[in-house]
N, C-alpha and C positions, 0 to 999 in steps of 0.2 A: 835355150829358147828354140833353139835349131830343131832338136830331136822331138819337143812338142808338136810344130809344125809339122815334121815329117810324119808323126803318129797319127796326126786328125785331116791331111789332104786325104788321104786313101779313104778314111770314113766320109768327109765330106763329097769326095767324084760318087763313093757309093749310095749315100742319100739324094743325090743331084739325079742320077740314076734310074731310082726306085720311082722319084715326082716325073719325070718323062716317062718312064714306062706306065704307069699310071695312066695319066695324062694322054698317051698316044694308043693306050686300052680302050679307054673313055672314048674319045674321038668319035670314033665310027657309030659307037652307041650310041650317045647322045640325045639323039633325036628319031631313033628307033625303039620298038618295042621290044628286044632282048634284054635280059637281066643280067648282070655281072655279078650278081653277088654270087660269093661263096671264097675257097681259100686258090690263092694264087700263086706258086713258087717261083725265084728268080735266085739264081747262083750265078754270082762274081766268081771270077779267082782273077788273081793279083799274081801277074807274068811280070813286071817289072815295077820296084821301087829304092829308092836309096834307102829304105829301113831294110835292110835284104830278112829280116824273121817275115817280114810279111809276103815276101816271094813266093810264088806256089801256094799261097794260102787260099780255101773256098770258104765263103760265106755262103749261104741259104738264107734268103730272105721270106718266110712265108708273109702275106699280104691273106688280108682277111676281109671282103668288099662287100658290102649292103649297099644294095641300091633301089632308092627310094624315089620312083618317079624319074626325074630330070637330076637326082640328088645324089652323089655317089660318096658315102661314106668309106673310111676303112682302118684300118691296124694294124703294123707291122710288127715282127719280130725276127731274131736274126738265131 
């Protein structure tokens, strides 16, 4: 149960992540007339974890954003 947990903290801080950076994208826009859509890259790398295969590891998250008026859709992949 242990080694479970340790495999899905590291994906969950990096989803936790993705919604703030999003979210703190958004912000400024909001309520301006800039568009955000289009694709947007974010890379983790993972300096310290008790799973050590995951140390040193980089993800690439591309983020894929339509925005729709006040409406900011989007789609990730890693």
């Amino acid at each position: 149960m242990r080694k479970f947990i340790n495999i899905w903290i590291p994906i969950i801080g990096i989803m936790i992540g993705i919604t703030t950076l999003i979210f703190s994208i958004w912000q400024p826009w909001k309520n301006s007339d800039k568009d955000m859509s289009g694709e947007w890259q974010m890379k983790s790398i993972i300096t310290n974890s008790d799973y050590t295969k995951y140390e040193g590891m980089e993800v690439i998250w591309i983020i894929q954003l339509i925005q729709d008026g006040k409406k900011l859709l989007g789609a990730e992949r890693r």
